[in-house]
Structure formats: C-alpha cells, structure tokens
N, C-alpha and C positions, 0 to 999 in steps of 0.2 A: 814215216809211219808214226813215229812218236809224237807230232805236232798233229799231224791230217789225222789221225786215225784215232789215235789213244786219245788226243787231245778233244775231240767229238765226241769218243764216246763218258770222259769225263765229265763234260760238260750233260750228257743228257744224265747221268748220274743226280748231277746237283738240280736242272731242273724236277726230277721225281722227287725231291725233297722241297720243292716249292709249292705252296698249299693257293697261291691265288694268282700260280702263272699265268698270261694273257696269251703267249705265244712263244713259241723259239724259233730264232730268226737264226738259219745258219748262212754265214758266209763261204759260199762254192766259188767255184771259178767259172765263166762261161766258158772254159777248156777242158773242163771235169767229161766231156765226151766227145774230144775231137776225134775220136774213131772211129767216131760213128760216120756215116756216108750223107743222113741227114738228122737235126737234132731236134727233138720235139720236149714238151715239158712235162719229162716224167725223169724218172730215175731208172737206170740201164742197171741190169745185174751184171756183176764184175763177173770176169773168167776163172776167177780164182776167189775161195772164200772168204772174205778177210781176217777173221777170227784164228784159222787152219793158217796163216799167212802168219799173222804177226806171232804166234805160238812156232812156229819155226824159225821165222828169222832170230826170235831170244836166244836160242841156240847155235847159230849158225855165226863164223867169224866174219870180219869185213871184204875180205877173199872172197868166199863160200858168196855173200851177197852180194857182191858186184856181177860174177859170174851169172850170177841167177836172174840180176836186174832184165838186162836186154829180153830173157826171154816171158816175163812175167808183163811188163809195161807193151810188149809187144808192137801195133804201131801207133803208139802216144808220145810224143816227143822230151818226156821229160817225168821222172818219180812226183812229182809235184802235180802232174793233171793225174796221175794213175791213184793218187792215194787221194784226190780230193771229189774222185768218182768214189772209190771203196766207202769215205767216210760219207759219201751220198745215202750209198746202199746200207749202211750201220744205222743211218735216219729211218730209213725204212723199216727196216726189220728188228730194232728196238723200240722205235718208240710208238704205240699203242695208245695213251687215254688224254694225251695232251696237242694241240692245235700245233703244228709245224710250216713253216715259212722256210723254202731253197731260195737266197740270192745269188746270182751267176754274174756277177760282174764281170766285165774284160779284162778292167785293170783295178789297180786301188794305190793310188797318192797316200803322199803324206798329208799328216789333218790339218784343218784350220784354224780349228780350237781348244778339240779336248785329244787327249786329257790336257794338254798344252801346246801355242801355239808353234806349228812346224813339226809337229811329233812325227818321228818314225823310227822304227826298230829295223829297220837293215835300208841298205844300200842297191839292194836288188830293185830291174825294171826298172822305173820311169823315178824309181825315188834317186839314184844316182844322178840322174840327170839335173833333176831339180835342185840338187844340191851343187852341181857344179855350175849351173847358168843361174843361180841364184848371189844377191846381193847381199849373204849374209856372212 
C-alpha cells in the first residue's frame, strides 16, 4: 500500500506542481488485472475503495491485516497485483487536466545504465536470478 498506492498517488501530487509537464508515465504491472477472465486496455474499478482501504489499514495492527489480506485480494495471487490495480484506479480518478500514459509490463530487470550500470533495488523475480548466473 505504501509503495503501490501512497507511492502513486505522491507522485501525481508533484506532477500538479509541474507547470510544462509533457506526460505521466506510470509503471503498472501487466498483472494489475489477472482477475479479470479477459484483459482489455482500460482501467478496472477495484472492489474496494482505495482511499476507504488505506484509511483503515493506518489503524488496523499487522494481525488485523493479514486476516483481512485473503479476503480483500480475493482471486489475485499476490498484495502486489492487488495494489498495483487500486493505484491504477487513483490514476483515474485523480488525475483530471494532465496527459497520462499506463505501462503494463510483464517483468522489469535490472538497468543497463541509469541510474548506474547493473542497478537494482531488490532481489525479487528475475533480478535474483541475474545476480546469481551473472559474472559479477
């Protein structure tokens, strides 16, 4: 929630203080609607609000949230496509006088060159792998 969701909708924050933005490029997951039966390109409204979501879980302990996980993600195989639909639907229903770009990639490697060569911030997916069949 705090990266997928807050982390989105910070960002369209600082976009609306950009006076000669071109576009906002968000990076989705093409998993952000594996629940669906089949996937077309638009933006699915979540089963639950997310705004009404993350104003609950602030209060709620890490018990109370795990409990609640299963039935909220329902059948998504993981908090990580569930939140990266919600912060779909935050794109939608936020952002209003500025040009918006969804990318849905499958996967995402570690970089080639920026910020520097080999960069990556975790270990998850295919960047573990690369780190162990690699020569470095």
């Amino acid at each position: 929630m705090s990266l997928n969701l807050k982390g989105t909708q910070n960002i369209i924050k600082l976009c609306r203080g950009m006076k000669h933005l071109e576009v906002m490029v968000h990076v989705s997951t093409a998993y952000a609607n594996c629940d669906q039966e089949t996937i077309e390109e638009r933006i699915y409204p979540p089963q639950v609000d997310p705004e009404r979501l993350s104003s609950s879980i602030g209060w709620m302990d890490n018990n109370m949230v795990n409990a609640l996980t299963p039935h909220l993600i329902g059948n998504r195989p993981n908090t990580y496509t569930f939140t990266k639909s919600l912060a779909e639907h935050v794109l939608l229903q936020e952002v209003e006088n500025f040009p918006i770009a969804i990318f849905r990639p499958s996967i995402i490697g570690a970089a080639l060159k920026e910020p520097y060569e080999g960069w990556i911030d975790n270990f998850n997916g295919p960047s573990g792998l690369f780190v162990a069949v690699s020569n470095v």
